[in-house]
MMTF fields as JSON, N, C-alpha, C and O atoms, coordinates in Angstrom:
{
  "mmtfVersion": "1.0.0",
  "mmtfProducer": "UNKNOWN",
  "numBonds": 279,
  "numAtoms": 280,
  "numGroups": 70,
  "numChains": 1,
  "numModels": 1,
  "chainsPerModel": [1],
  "groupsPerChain": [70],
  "chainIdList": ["A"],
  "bondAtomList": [4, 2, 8, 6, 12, 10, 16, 14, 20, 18, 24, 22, 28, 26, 32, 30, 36, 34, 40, 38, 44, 42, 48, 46, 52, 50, 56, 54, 60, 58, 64, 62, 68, 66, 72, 70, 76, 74, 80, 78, 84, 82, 88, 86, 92, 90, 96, 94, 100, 98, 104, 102, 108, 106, 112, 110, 116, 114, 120, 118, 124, 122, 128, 126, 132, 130, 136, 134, 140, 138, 144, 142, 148, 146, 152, 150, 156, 154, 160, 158, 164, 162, 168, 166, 172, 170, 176, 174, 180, 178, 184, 182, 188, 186, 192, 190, 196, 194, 200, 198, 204, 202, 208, 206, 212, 210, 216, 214, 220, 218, 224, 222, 228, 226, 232, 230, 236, 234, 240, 238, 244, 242, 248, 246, 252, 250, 256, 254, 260, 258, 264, 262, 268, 266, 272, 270, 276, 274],
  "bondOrderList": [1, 1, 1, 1, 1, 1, 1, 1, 1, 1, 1, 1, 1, 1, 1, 1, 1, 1, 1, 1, 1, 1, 1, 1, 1, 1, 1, 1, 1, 1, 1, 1, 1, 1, 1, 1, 1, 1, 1, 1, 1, 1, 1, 1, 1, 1, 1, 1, 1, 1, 1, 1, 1, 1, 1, 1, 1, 1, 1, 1, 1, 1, 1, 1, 1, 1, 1, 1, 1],
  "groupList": [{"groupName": "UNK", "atomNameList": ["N", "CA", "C", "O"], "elementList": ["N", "C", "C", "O"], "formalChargeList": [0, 0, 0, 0], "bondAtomList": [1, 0, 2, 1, 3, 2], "bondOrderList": [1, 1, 2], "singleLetterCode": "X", "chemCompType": "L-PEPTIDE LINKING"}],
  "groupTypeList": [0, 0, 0, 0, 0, 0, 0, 0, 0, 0, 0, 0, 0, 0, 0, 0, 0, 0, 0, 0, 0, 0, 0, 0, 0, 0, 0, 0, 0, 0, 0, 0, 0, 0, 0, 0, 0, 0, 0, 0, 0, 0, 0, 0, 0, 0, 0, 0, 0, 0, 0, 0, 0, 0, 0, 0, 0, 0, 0, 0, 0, 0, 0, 0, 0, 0, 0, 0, 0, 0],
  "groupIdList": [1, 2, 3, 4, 5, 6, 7, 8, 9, 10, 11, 12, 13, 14, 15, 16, 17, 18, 19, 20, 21, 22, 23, 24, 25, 26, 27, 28, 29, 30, 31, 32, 33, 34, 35, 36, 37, 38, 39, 40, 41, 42, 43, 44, 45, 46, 47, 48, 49, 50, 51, 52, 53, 54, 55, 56, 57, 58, 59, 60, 61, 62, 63, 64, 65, 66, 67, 68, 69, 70],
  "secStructList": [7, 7, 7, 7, 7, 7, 7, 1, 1, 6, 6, 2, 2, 2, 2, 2, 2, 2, 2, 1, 1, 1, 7, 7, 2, 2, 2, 2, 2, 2, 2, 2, 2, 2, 2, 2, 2, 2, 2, 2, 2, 2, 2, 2, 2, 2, 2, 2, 2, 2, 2, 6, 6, 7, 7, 7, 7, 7, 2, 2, 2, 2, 2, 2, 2, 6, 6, 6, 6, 7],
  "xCoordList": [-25.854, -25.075, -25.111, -24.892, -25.334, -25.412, -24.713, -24.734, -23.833, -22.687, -23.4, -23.437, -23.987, -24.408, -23.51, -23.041, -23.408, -22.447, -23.482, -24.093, -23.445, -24.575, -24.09, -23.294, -24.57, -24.016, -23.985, -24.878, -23.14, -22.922, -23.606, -23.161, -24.784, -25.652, -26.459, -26.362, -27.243, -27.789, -27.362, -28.095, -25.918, -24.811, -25.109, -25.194, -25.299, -24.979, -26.44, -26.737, -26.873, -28.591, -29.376, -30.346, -28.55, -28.482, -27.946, -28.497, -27.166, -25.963, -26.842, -27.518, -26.877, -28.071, -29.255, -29.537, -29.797, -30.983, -30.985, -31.947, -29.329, -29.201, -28.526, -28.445, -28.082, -27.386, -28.97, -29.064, -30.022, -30.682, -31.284, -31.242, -31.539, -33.029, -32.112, -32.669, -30.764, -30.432, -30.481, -29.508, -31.297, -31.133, -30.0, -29.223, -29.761, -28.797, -29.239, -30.223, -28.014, -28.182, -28.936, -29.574, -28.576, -28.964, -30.629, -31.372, -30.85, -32.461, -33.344, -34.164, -32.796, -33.154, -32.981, -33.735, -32.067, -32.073, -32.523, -32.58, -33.043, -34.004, -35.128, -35.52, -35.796, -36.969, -37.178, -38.344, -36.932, -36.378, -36.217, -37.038, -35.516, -35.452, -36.766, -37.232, -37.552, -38.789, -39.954, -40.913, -39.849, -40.903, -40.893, -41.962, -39.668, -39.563, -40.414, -41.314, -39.794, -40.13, -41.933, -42.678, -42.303, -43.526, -43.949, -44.047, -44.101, -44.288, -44.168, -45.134, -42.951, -42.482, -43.26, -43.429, -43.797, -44.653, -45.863, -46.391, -46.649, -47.905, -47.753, -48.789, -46.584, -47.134, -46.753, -47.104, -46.093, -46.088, -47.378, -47.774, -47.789, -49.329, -50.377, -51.417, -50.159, -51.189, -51.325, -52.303, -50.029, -49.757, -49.908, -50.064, -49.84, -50.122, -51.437, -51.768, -52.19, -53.63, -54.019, -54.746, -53.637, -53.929, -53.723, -54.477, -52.451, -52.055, -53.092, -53.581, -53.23, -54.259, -55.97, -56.747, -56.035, -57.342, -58.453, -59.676, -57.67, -58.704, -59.605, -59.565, -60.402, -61.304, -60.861, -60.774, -60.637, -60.156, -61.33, -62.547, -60.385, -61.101, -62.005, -61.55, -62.792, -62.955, -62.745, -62.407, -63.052, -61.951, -62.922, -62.61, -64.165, -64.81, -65.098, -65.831, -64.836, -64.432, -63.065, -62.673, -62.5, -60.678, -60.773, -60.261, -61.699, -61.382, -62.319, -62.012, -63.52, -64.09, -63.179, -63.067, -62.597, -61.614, -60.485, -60.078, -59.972, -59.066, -59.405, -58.645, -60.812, -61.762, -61.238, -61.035, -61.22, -60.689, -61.805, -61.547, -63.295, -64.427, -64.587, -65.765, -64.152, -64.944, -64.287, -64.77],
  "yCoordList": [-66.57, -65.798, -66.521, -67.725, -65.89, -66.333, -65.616, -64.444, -65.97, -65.52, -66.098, -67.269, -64.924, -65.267, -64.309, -63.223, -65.287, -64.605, -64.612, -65.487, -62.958, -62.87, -62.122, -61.185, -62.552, -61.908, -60.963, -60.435, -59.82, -58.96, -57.953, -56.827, -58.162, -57.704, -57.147, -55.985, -58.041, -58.033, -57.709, -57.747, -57.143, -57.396, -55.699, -55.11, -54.656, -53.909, -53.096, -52.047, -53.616, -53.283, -53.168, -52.454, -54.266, -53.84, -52.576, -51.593, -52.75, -51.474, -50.281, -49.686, -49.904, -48.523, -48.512, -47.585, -49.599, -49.703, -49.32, -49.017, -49.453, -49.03, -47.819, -47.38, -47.425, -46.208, -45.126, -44.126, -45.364, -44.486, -44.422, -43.388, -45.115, -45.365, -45.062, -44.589, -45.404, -45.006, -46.412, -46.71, -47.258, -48.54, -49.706, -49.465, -50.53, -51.519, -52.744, -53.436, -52.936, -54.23, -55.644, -56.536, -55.434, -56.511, -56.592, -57.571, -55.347, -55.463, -56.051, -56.947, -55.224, -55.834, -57.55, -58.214, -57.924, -59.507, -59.925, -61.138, -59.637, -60.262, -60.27, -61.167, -58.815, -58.87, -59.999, -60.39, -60.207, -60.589, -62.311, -63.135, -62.603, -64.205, -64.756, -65.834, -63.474, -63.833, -63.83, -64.595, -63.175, -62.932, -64.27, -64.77, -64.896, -65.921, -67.135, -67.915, -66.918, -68.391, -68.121, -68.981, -67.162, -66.998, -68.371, -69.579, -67.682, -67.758, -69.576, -70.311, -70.035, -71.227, -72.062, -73.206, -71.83, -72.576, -72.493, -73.57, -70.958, -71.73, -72.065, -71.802, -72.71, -73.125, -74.944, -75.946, -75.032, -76.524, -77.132, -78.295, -76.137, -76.297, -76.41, -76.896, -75.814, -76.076, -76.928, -77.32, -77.265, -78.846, -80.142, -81.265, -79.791, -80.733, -81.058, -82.135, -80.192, -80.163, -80.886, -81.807, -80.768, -81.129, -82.856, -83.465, -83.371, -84.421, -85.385, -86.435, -84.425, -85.245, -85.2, -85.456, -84.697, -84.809, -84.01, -84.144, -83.128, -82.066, -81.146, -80.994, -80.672, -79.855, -78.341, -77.89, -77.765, -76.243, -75.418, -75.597, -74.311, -73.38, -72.057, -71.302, -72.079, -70.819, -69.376, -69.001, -68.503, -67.176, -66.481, -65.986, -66.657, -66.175, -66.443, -65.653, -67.587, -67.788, -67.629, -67.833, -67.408, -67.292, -65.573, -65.119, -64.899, -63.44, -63.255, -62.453, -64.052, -63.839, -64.43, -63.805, -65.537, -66.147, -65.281, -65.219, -64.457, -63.74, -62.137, -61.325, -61.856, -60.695, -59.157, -57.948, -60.426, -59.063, -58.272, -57.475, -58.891, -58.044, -57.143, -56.802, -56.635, -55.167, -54.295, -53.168],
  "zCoordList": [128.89, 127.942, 126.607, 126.483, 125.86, 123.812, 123.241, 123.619, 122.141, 121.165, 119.909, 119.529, 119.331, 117.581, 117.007, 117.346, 115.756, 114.426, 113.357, 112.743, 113.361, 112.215, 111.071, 111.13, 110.132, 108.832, 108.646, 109.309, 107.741, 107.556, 107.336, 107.558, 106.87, 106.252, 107.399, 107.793, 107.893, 109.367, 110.138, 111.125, 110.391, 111.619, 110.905, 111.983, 109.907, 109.666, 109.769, 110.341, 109.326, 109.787, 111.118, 111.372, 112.098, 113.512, 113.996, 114.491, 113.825, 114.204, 113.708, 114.547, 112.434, 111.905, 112.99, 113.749, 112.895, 113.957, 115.556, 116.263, 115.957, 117.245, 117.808, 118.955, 116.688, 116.586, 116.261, 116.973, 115.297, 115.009, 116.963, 117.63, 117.232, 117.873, 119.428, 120.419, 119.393, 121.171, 121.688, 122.379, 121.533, 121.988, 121.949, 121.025, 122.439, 122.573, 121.953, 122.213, 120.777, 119.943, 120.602, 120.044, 121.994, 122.54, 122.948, 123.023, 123.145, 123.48, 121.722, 121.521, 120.925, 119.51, 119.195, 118.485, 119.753, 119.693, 120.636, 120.436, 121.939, 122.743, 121.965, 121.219, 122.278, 121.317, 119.981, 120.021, 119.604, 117.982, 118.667, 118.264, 119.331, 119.885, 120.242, 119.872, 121.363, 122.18, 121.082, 121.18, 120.324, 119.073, 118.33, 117.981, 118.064, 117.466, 118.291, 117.979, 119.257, 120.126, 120.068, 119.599, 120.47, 120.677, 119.524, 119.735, 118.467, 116.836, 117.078, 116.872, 117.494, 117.103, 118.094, 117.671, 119.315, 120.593, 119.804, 119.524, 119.205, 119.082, 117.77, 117.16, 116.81, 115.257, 116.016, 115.393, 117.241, 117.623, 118.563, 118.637, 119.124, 119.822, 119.167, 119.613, 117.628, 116.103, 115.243, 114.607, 115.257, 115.148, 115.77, 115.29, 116.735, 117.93, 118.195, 118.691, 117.893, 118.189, 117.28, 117.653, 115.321, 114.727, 114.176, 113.417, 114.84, 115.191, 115.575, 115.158, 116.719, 117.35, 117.614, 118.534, 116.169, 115.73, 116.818, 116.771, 117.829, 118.277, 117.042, 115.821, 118.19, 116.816, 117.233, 118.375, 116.156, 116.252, 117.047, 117.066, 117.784, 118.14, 117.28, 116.421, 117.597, 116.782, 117.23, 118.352, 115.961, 116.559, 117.776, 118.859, 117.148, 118.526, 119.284, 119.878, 119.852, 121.383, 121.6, 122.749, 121.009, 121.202, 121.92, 122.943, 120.822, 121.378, 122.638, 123.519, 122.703, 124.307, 125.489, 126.543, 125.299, 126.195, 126.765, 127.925, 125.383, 126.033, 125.812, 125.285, 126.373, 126.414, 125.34, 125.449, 124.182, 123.463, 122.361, 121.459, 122.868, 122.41, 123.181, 123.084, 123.799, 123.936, 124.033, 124.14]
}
């Protein structure tokens, strides 16, 4: 269980957002948490790599690896 206090602004922009759409404030801040974390694991795995003087991947083996040519 998590208790955020979010500003007014945002706190009001949610609400429009969940009222338009039928959905529950809370699925919007899951989403919105998990999106983050995503974001925040691989900018520390990019760093990390770079730390330690690995050599970058390139994009095209990134997209054959995760078979997103075809």
């Amino acid at each position: 269980m998590l208790t955020v206090r979010l500003p007014r602004t945002l706190e009001s922009r949610l609400n429009k957002l969940a009222k338009r759409t039928g959905r529950p404030k809370s699925y919007y801040a899951t989403k919105a948490i998990g999106e983050f974390l995503d974001e925040q694991e691989d900018y520390l795995t990019a760093i990390s790599r770079l730390e330690e003087n690995r050599p970058p991947i390139p994009l095209e083996e990134v997209v054959r690896k995760l078979g997103l040519d075809g």
